[in-house]
Each structure stands twice: as structure tokens, then as C-alpha cells.
C-alpha positions as CSV (number, residue, x, y, z in Angstrom):
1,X,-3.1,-11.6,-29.8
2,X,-1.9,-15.1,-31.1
3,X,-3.6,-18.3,-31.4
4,X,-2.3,-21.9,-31.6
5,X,-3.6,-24.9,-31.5
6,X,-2.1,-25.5,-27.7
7,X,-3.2,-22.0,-26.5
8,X,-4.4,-18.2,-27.1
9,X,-1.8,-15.3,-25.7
10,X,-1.7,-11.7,-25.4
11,X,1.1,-9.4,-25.2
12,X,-0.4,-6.1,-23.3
13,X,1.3,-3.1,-21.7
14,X,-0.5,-1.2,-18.6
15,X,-0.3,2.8,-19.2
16,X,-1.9,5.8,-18.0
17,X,-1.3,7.8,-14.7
18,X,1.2,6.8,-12.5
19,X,0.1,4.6,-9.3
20,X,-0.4,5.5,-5.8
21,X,2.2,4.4,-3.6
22,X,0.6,1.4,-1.1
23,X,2.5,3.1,2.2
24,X,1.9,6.5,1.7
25,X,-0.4,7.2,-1.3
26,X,1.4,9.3,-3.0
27,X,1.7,9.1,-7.0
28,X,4.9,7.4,-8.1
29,X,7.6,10.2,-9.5
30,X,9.1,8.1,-12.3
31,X,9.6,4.7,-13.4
32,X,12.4,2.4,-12.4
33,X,12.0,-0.2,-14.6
34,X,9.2,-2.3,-16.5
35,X,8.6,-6.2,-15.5
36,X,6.4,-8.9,-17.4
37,X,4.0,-10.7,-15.8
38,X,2.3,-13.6,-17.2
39,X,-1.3,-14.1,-15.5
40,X,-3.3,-17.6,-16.6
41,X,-6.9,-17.1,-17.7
42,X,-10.6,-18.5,-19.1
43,X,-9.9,-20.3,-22.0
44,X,-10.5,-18.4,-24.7
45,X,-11.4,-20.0,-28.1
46,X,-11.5,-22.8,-26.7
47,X,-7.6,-22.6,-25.8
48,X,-6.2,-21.7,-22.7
49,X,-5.3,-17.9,-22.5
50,X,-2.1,-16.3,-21.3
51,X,-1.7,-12.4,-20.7
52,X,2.0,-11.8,-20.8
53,X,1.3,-8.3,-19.2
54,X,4.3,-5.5,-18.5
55,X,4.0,-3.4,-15.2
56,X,5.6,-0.6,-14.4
57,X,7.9,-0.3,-11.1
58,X,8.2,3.4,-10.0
59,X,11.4,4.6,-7.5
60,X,10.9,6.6,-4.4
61,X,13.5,9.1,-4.5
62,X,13.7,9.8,-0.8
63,X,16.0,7.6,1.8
64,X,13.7,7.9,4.2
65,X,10.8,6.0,2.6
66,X,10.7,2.1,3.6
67,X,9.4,1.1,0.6
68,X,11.9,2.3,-2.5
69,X,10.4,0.5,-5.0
70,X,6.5,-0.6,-6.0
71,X,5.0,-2.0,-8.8
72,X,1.4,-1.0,-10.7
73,X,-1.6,-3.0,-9.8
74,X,-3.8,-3.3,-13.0
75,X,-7.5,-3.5,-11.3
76,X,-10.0,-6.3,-12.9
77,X,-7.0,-8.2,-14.2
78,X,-5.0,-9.7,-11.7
79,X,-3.9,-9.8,-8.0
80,X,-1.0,-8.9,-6.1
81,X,1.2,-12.0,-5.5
82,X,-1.1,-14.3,-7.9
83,X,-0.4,-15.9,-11.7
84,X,-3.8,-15.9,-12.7
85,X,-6.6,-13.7,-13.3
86,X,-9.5,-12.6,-11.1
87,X,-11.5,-14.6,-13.6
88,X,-10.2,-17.9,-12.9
89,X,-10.8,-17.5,-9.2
């Protein structure tokens, strides 16, 4: 965590099993790559907070799949599509 005058940030990393696949459920077989997100939050501190958070993106291997790619979801933190948190909703 660091803390300015102007704002608090986090640097955080989401780890653990890998995901479900959103189309077919399935667990992701390995990672393609890793992507930051930065999600807006509660001031914290009284300074506004960002979460500069990096995701996994795991491959499907096979052709037939319409969805190659997907990202992780990290639950009680943010939403799909959104740049801040469920707590500033």
C-alpha cells in the first residue's frame, strides 16, 4: 500500500484455483497472460483509493470453443466491465 497526500493505492495480485470458464464451466487449463486492472474505491484515509489489481487470462486449448480466451473475476471486489469497486456502487 502507498499513501500520498492526493491518494491511497494498492498493488494486489488475485491467486488461488483457476476460474470456471463463463460458457462451459470448466476450470481454465493454464494462463495466457496476466492484465492489471485498476478499480476506483471508498476513500480510504481520507484519500481516494485505487486497487491496481492483476488478473489472470487463462487459454482454451481447443478450436472448437467460441470463447478462447477469459479472464478471472475476483468476487467482492469488482465487476465485470466496471472501473470501480462494488463498494462505490
Amino acid at each position: 500500500m502507498h499513501v500520498t497526500e492526493e491518494r491511497a493505492a494498492v498493488e494486489a495480485s488475485s491467486c488461488g484455483r483457476p476460474p470456471a470458464c463463463p460458457d462451459c464451466g470448466c476450470p481454465g487449463p493454464r494462463v495466457h497472460s496476466r492484465n492489471v486492472r485498476r478499480v476506483t474505491e471508498r476513500p480510504v484515509l481520507g484519500r481516494p483509493l485505487v486497487i491496481s489489481l492483476k488478473v489472470r487470462r487463462f487459454f482454451r486449448e481447443r478450436a472448437s470453443y467460441r470463447r478462447r480466451t477469459f479472464a478471472e473475476q475476483v468476487l467482492d471486489l469488482g465487476e465485470r466491465y466496471r472501473c470501480h469497486g462494488v463498494g462505490l456502487r
